[in-house]
Each structure stands twice: as structure tokens, then as C-alpha cells.
N, CA, C and O atoms as CSV, one atom per row, in Angstrom:
chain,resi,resn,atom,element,x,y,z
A,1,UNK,N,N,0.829,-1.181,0.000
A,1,UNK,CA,C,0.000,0.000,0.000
A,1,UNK,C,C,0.882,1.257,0.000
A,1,UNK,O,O,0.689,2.272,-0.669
A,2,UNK,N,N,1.883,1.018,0.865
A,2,UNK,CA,C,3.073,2.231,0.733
A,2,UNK,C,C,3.782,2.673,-0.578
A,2,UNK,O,O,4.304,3.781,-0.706
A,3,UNK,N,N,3.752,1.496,-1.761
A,3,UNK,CA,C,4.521,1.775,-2.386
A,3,UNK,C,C,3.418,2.202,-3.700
A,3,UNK,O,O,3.851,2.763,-4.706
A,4,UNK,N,N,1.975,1.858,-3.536
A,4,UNK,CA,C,1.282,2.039,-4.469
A,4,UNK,C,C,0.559,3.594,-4.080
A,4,UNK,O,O,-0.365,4.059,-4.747
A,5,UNK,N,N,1.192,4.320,-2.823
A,5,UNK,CA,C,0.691,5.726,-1.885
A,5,UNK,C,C,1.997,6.757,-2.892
A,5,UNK,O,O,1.860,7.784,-3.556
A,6,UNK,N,N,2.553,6.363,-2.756
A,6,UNK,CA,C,4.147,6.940,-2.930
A,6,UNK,C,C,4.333,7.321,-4.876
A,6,UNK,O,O,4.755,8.393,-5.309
A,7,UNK,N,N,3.857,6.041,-5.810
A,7,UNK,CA,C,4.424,6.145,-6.620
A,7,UNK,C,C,2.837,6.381,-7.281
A,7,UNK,O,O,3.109,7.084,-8.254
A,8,UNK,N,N,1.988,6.273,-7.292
A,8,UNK,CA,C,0.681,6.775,-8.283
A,8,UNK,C,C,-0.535,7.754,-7.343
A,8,UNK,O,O,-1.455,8.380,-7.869
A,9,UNK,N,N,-0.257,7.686,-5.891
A,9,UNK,CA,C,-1.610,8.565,-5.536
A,9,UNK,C,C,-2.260,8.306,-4.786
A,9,UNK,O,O,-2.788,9.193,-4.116
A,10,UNK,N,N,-2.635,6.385,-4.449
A,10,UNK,CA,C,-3.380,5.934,-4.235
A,10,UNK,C,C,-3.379,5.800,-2.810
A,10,UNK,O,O,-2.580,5.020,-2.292
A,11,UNK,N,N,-4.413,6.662,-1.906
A,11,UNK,CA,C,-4.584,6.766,-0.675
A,11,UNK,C,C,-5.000,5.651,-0.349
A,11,UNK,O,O,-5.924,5.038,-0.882
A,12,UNK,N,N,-3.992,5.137,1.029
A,12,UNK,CA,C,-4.477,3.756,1.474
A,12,UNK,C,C,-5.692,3.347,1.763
A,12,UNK,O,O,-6.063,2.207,1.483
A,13,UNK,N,N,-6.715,4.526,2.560
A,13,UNK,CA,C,-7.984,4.511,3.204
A,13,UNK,C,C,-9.174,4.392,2.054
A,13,UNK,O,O,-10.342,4.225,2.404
A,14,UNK,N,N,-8.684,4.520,0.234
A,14,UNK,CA,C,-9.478,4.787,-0.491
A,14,UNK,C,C,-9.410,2.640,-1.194
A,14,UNK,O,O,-10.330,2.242,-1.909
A,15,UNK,N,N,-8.391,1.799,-0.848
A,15,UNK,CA,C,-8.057,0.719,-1.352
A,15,UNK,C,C,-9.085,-0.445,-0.043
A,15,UNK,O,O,-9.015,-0.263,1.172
A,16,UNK,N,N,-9.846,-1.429,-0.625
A,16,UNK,CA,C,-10.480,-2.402,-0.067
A,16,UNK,C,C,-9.612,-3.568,-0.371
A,16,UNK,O,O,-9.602,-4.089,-1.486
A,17,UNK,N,N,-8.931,-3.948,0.556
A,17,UNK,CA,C,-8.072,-5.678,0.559
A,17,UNK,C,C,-8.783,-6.727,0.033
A,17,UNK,O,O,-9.630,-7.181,0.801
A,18,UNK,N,N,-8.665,-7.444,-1.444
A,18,UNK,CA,C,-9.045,-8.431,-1.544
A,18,UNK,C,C,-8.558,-9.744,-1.345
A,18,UNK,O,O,-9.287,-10.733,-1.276
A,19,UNK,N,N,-7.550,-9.752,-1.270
A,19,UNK,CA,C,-6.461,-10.958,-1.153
A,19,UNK,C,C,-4.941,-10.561,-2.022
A,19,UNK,O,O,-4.804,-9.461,-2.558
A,20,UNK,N,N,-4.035,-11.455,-2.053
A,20,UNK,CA,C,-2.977,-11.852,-2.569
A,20,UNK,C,C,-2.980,-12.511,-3.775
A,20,UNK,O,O,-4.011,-13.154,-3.971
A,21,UNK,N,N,-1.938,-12.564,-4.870
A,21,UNK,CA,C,-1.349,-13.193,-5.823
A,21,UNK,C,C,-0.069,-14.007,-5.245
A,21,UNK,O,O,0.548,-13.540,-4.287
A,22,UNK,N,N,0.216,-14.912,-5.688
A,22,UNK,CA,C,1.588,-15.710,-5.500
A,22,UNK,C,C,2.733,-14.396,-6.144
A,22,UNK,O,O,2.641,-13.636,-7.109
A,23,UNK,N,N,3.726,-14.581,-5.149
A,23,UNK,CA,C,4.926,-13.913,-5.691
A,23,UNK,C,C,5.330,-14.299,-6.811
A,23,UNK,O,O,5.051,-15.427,-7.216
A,24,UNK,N,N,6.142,-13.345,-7.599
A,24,UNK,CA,C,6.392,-13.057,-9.282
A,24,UNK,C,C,7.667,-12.862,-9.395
A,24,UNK,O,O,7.920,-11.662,-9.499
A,25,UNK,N,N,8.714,-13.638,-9.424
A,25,UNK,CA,C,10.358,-13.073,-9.848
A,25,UNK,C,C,10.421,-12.086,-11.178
A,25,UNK,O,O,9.754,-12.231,-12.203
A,26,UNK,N,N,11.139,-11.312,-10.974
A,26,UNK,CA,C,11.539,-10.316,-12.459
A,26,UNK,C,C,12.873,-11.005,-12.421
A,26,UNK,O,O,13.540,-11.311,-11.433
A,27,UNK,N,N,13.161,-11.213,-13.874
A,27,UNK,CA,C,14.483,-12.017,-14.682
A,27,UNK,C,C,15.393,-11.237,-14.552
A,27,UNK,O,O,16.433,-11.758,-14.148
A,28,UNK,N,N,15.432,-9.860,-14.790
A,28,UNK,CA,C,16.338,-8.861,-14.990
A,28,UNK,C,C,16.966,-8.574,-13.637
A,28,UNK,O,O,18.153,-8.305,-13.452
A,29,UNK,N,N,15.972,-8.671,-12.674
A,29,UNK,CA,C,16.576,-7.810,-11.534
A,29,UNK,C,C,16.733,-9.128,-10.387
A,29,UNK,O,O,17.588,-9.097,-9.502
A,30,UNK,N,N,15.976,-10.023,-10.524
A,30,UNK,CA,C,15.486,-10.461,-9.694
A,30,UNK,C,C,15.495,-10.598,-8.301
A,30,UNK,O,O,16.040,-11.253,-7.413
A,31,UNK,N,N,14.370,-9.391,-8.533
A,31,UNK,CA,C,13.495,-8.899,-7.448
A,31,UNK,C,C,12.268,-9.886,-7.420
A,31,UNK,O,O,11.884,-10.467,-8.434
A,32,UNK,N,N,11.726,-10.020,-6.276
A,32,UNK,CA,C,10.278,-10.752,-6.081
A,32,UNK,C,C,9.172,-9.600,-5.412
A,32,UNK,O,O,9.236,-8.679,-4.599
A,33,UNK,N,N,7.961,-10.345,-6.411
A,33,UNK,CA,C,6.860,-8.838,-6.204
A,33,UNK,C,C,6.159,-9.563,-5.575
A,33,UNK,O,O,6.303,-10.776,-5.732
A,34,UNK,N,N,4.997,-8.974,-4.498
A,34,UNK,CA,C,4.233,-9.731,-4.050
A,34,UNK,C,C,2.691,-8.708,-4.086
A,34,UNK,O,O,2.323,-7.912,-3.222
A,35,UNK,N,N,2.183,-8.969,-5.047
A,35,UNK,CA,C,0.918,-8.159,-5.841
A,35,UNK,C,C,0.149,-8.803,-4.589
A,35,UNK,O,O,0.259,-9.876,-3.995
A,36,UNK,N,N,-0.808,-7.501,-4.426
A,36,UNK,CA,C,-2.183,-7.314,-4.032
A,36,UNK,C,C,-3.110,-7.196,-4.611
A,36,UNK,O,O,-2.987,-6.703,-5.732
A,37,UNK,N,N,-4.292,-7.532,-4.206
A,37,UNK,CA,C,-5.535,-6.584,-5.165
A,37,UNK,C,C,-6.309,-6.547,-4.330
A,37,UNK,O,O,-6.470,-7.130,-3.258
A,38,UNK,N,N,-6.865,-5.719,-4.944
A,38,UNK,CA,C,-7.931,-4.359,-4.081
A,38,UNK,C,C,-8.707,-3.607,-5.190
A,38,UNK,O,O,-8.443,-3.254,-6.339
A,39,UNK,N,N,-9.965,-3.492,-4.215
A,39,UNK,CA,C,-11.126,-2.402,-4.901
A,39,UNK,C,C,-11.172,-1.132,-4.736
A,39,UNK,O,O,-11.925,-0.637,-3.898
A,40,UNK,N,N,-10.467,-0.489,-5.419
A,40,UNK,CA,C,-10.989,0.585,-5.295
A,40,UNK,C,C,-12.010,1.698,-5.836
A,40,UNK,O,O,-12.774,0.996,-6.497
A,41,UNK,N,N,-12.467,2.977,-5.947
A,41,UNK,CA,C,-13.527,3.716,-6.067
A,41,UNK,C,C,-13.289,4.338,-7.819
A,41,UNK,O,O,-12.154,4.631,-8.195
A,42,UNK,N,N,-14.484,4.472,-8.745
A,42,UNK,CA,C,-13.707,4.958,-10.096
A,42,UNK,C,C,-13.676,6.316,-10.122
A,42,UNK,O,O,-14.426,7.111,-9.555
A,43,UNK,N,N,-12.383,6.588,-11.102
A,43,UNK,CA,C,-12.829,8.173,-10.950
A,43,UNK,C,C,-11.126,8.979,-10.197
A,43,UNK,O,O,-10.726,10.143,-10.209
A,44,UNK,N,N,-10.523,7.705,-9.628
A,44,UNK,CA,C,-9.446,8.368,-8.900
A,44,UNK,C,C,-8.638,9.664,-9.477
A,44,UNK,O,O,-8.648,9.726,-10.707
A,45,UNK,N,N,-8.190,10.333,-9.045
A,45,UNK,CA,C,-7.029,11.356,-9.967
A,45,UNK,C,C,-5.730,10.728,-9.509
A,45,UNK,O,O,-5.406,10.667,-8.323
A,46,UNK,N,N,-4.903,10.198,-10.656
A,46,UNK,CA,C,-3.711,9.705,-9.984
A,46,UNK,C,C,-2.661,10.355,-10.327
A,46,UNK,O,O,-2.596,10.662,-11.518
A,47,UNK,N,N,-1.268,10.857,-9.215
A,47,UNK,CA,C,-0.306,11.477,-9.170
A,47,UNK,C,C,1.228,10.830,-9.473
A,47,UNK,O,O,2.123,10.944,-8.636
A,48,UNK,N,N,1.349,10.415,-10.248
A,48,UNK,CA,C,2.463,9.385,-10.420
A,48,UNK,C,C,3.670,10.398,-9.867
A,48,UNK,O,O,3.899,11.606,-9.813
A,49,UNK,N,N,4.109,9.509,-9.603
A,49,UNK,CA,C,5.927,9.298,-9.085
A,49,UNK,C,C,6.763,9.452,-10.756
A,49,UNK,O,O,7.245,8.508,-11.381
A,50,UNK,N,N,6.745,10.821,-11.168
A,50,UNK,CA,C,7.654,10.742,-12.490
A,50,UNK,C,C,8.984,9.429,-12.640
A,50,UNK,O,O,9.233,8.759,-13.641
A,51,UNK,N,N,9.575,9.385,-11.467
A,51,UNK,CA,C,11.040,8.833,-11.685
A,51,UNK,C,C,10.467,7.582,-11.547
A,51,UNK,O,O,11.499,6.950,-11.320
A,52,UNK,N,N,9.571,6.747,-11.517
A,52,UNK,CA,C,8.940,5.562,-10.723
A,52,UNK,C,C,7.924,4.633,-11.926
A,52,UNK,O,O,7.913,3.517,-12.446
A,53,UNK,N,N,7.111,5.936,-11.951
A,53,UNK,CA,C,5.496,5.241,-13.202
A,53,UNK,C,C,5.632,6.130,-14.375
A,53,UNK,O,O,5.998,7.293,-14.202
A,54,UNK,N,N,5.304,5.567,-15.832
A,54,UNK,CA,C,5.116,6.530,-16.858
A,54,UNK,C,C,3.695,6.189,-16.799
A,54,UNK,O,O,3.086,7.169,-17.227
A,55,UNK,N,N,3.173,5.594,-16.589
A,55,UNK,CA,C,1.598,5.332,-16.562
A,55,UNK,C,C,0.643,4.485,-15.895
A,55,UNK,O,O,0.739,3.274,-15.700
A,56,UNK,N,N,-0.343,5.308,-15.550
A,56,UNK,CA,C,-1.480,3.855,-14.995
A,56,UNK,C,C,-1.934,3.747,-16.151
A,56,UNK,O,O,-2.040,4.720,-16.898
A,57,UNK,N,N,-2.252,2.620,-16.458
A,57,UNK,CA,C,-3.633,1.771,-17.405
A,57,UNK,C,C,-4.949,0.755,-16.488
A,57,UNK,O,O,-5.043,-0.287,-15.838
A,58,UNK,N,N,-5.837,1.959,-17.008
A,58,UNK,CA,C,-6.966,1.575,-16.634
A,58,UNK,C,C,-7.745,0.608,-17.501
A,58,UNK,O,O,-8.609,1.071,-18.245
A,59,UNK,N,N,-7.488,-0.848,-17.466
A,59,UNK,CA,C,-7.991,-1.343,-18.542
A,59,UNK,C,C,-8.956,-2.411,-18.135
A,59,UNK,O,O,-8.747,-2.988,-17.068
A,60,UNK,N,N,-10.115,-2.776,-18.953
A,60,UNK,CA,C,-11.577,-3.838,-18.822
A,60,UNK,C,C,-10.481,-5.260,-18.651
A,60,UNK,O,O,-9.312,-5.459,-18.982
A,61,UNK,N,N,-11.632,-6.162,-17.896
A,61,UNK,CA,C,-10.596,-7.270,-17.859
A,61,UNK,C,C,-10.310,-8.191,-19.440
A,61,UNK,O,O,-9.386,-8.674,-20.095
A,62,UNK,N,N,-12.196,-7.977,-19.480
A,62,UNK,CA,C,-12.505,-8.743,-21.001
A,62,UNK,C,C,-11.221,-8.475,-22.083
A,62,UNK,O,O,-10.648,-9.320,-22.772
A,63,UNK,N,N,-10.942,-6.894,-21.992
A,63,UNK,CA,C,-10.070,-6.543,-23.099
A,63,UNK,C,C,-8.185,-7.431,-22.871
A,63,UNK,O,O,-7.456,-8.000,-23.684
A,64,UNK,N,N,-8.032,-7.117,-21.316
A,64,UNK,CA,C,-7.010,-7.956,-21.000
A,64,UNK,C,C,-7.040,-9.693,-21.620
A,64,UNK,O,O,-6.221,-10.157,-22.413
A,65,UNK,N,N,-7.888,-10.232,-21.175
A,65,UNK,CA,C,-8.290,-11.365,-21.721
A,65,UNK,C,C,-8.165,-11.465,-22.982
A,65,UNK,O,O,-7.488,-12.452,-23.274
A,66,UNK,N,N,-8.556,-10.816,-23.956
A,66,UNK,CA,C,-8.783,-11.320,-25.421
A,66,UNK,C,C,-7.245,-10.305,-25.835
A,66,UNK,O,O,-7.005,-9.980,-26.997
A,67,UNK,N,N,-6.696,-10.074,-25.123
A,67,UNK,CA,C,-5.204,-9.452,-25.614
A,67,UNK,C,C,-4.180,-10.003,-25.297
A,67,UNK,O,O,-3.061,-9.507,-25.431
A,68,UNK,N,N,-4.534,-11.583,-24.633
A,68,UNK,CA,C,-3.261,-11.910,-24.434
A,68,UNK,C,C,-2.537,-12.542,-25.631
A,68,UNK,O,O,-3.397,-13.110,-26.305
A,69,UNK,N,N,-1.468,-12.669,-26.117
A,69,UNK,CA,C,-0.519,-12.794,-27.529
A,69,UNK,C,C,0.813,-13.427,-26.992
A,69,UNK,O,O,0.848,-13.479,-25.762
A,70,UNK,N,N,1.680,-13.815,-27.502
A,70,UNK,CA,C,3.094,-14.214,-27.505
A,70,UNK,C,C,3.664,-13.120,-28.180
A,70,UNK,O,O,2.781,-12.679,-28.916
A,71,UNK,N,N,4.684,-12.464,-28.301
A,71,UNK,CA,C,5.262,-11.379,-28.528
A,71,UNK,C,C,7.131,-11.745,-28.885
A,71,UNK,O,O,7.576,-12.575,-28.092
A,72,UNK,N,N,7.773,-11.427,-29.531
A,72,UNK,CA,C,8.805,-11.213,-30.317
A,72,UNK,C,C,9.189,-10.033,-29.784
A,72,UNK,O,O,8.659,-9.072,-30.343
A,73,UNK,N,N,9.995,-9.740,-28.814
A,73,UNK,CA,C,10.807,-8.443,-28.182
A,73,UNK,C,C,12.181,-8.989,-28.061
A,73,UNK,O,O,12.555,-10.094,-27.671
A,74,UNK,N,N,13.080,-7.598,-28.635
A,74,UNK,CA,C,14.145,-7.398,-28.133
A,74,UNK,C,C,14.672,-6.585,-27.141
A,74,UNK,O,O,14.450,-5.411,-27.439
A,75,UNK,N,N,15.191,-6.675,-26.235
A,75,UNK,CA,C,15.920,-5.995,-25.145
A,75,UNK,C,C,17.579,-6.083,-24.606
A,75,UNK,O,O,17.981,-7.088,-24.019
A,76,UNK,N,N,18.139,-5.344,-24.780
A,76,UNK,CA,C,19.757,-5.206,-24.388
A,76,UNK,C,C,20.190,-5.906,-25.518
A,76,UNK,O,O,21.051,-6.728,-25.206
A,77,UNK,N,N,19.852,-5.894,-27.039
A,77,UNK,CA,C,20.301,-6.804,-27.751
A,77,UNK,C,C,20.278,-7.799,-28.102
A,77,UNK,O,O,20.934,-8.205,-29.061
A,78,UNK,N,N,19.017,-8.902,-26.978
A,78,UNK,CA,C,18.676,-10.290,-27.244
A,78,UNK,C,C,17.215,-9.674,-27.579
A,78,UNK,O,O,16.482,-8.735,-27.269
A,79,UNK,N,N,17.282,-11.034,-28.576
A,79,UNK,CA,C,16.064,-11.194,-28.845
A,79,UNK,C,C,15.300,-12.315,-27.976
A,79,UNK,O,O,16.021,-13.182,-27.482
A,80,UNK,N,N,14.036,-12.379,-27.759
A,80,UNK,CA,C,13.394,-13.323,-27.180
A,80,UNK,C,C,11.418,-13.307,-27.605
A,80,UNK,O,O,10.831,-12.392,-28.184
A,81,UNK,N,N,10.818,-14.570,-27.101
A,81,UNK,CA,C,9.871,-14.512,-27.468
A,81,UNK,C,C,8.474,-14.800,-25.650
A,81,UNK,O,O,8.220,-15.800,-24.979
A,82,UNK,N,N,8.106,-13.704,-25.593
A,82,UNK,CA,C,7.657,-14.257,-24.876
A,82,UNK,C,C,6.098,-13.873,-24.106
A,82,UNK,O,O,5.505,-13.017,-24.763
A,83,UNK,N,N,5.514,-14.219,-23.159
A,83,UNK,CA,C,3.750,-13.798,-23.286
A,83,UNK,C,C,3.509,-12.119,-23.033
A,83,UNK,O,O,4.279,-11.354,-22.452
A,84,UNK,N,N,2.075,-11.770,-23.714
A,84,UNK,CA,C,2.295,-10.630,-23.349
A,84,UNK,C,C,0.899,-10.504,-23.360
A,84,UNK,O,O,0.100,-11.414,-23.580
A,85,UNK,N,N,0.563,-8.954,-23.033
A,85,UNK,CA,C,-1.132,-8.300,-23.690
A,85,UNK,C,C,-0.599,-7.314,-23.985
A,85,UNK,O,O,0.243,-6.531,-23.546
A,86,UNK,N,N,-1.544,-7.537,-25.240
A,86,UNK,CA,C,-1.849,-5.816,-26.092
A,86,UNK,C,C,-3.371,-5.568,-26.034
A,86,UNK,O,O,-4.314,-6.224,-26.475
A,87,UNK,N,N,-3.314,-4.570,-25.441
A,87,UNK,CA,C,-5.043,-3.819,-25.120
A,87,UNK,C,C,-4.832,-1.707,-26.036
A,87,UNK,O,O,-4.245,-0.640,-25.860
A,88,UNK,N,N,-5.328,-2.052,-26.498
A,88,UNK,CA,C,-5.405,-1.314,-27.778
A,88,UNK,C,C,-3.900,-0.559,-28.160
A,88,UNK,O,O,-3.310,-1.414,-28.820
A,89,UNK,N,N,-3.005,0.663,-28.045
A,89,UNK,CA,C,-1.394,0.522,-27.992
A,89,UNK,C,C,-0.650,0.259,-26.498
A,89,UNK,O,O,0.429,0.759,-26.180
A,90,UNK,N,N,-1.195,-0.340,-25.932
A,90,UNK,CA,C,-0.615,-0.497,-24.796
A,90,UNK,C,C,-0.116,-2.430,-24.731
A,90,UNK,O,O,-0.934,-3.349,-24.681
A,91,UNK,N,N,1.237,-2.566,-24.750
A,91,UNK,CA,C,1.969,-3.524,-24.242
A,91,UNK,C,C,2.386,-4.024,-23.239
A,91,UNK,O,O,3.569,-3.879,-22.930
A,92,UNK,N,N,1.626,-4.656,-22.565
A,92,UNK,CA,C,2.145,-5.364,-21.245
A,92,UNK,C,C,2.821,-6.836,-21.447
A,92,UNK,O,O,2.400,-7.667,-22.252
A,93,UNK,N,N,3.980,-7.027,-20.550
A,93,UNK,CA,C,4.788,-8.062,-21.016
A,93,UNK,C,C,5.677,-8.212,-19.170
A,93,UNK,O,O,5.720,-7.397,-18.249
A,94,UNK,N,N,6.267,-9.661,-19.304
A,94,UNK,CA,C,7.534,-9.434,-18.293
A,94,UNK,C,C,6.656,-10.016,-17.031
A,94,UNK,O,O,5.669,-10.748,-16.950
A,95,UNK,N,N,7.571,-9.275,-16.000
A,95,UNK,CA,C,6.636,-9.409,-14.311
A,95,UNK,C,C,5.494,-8.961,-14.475
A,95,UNK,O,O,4.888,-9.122,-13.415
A,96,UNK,N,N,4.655,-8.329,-15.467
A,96,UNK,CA,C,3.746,-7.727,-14.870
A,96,UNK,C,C,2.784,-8.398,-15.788
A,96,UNK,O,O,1.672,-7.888,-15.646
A,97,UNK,N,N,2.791,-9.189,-16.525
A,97,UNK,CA,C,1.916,-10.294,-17.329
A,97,UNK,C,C,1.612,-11.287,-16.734
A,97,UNK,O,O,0.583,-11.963,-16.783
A,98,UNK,N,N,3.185,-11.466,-15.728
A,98,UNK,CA,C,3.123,-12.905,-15.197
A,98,UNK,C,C,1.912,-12.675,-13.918
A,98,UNK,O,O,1.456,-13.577,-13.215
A,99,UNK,N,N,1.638,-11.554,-13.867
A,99,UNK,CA,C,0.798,-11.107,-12.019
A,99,UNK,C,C,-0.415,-10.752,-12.774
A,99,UNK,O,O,-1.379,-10.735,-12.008
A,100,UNK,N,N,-0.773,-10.424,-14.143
A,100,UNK,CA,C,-1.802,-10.452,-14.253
A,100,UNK,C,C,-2.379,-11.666,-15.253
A,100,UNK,O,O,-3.545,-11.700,-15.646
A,101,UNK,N,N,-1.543,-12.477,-15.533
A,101,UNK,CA,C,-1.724,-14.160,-15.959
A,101,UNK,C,C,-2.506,-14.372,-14.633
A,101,UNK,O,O,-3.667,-13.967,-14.581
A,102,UNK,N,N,-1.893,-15.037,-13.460
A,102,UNK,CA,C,-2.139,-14.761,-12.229
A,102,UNK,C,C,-3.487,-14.656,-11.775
A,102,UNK,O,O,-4.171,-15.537,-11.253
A,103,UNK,N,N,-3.859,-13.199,-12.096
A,103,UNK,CA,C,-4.966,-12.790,-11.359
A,103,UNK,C,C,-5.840,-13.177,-12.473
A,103,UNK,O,O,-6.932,-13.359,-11.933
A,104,UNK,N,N,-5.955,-13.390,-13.661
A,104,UNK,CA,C,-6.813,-13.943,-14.580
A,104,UNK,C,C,-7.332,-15.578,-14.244
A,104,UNK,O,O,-8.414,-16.161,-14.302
A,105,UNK,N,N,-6.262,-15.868,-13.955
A,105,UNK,CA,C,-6.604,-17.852,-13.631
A,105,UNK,C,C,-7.389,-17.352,-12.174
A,105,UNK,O,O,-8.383,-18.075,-12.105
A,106,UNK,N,N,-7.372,-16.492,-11.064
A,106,UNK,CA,C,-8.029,-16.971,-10.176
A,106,UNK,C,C,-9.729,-16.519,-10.614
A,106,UNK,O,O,-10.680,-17.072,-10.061
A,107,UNK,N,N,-9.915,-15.416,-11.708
A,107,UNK,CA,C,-11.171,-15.007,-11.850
A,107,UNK,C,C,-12.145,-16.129,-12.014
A,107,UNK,O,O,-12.166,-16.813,-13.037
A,108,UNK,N,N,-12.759,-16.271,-11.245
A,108,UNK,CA,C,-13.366,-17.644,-10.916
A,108,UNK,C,C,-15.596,-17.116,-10.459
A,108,UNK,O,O,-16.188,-16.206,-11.040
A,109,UNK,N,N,-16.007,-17.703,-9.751
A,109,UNK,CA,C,-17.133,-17.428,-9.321
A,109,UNK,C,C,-18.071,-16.420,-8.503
A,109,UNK,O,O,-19.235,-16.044,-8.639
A,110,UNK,N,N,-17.130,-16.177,-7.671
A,110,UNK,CA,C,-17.159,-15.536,-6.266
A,110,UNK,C,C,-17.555,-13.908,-6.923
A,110,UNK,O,O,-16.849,-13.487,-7.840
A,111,UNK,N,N,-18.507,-13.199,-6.488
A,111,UNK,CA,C,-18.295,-12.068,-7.498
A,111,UNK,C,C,-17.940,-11.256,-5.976
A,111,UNK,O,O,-18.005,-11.539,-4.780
A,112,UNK,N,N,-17.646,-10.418,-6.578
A,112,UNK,CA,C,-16.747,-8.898,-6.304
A,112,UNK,C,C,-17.353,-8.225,-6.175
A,112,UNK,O,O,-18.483,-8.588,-6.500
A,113,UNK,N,N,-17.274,-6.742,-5.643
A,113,UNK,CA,C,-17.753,-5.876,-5.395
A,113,UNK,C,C,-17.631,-5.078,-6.832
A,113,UNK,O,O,-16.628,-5.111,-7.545
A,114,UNK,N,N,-18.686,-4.449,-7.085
A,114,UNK,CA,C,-18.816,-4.321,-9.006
A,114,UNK,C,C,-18.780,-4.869,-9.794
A,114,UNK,O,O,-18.692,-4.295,-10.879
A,115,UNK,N,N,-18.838,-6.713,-9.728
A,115,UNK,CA,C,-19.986,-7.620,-10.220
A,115,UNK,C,C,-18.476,-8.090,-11.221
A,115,UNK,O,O,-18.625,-8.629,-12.317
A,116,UNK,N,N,-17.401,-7.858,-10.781
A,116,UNK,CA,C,-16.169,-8.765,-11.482
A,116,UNK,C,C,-15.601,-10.141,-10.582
A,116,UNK,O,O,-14.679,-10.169,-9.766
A,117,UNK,N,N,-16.419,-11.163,-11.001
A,117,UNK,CA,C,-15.701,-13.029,-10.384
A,117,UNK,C,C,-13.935,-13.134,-9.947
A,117,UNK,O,O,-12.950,-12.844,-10.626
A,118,UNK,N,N,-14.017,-13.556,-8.836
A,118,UNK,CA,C,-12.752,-13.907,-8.665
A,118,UNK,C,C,-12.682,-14.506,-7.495
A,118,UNK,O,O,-13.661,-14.558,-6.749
A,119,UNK,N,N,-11.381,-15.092,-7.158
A,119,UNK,CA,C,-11.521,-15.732,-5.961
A,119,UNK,C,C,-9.778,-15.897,-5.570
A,119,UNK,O,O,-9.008,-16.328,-6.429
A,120,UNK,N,N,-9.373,-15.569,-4.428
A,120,UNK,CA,C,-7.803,-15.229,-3.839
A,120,UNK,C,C,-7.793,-15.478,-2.320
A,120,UNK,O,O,-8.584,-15.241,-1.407
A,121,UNK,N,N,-6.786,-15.953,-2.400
A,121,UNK,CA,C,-5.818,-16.508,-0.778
A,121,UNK,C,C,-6.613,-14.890,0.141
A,121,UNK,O,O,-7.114,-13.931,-0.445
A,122,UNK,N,N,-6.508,-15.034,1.374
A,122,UNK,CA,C,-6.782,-13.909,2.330
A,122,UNK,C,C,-5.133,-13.055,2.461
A,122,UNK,O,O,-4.059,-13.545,2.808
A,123,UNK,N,N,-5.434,-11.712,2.064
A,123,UNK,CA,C,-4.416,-10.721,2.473
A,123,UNK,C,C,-4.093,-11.277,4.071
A,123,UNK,O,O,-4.718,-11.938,4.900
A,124,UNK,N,N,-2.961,-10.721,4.018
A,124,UNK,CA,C,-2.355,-11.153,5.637
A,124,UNK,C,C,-2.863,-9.580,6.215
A,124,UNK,O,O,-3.007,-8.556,5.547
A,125,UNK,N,N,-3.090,-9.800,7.809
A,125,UNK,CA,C,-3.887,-8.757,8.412
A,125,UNK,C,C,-3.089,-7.427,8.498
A,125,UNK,O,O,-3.611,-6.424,8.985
């Protein structure tokens, strides 16, 4: 919550705890993320952390879903092939495919508050 207060805006008191994702290694750094999710209210104004976020994407899940692709990227000179979403020019790829791969497999029955299914481990208190 500190780091999602700090780098986009998002007042802790305005975020509802839904549970956890399994931790996510990044290849490059490897660092381990340990994603949350939470409901929050629409409409937010968000303040990004210039040195931190170039952007939030506010995106439908449906559209996430029908954007997921395999992708052909190069980086530092290698080439590689690997999963991604494209939701209209926006490219998501890397750690942050793998956390919302993730949160896609748990979207399950259970509905949500604003009528989106899912179902996740309990946030720790």
C-alpha cells in the first residue's frame, strides 16, 4: 500500500483488501513482487511518481483477456519470445503479465464488489 501511496496517488484509506497473488520473480533484476488486489472507487485522480510510473492503465478485464498474444521483443540486444497483452497501444509483457496471468486464472465465481468473479488466498492482516 506504501509503495502504491508513494508512486501513483493511491490513498491507502481509499483501497479495499481483496487478497494476494503468488509472488512473481523479475528475470532482470530479480526482485520478487508480491501483488495485491484491491477495490478501489472509479474516478481516482492519480499522481504518479515521475522517476517511478510513466503510466497507470486503466484497462476492462474482457479486453485484457482477449489481448493476451506471444510477442517477439528485443531488449539489451537479445532477442526473445515471450507472453504478453496488447489492449489497444498499450503492451504489457515481463513481471507484470506474469501477475496479471495470475490474477486472470483466479477469476473464478465468487463475485466482487462491481460484479467482477474472482476468488484469492486472504491478504495477511
Amino acid at each position: 500500500m506504501r509503495e502504491a501511496e508513494e508512486e501513483i496517488g493511491l490513498p491507502r484509506s481509499r483501497v479495499s483488501m481483496l487478497g494476494e497473488l503468488p509472488p512473481t520473480s523479475t528475470f532482470a533484476t530479480n526482485y520478487l513482487i508480491h501483488p495485491y488486489v484491491g477495490v478501489i472507487p472509479a474516478g481516482l485522480a492519480w499522481q504518479l511518481s515521475a522517476k517511478e510510473v510513466d503510466a497507470v492503465l486503466e484497462l476492462p478485464v474482457g479486453a485484457l483477456r482477449s489481448g493476451r498474444t506471444r510477442r517477439r521483443l528485443e531488449r539489451r540486444g537479445i532477442s526473445f519470445e515471450t507472453d504478453a497483452y496488447v489492449v489497444d497501444e498499450n503492451l504489457i509483457w515481463g513481471a507484470t503479465a506474469r501477475i496479471l496471468e495470475h490474477l486472470l486464472e483466479r477469476l473464478e465465481t465468487t463475485a466482487a464488489p462491481g460484479g467482477e468473479p474472482f476468488a484469492l488466498r486472504s491478504a495477511p492482516p
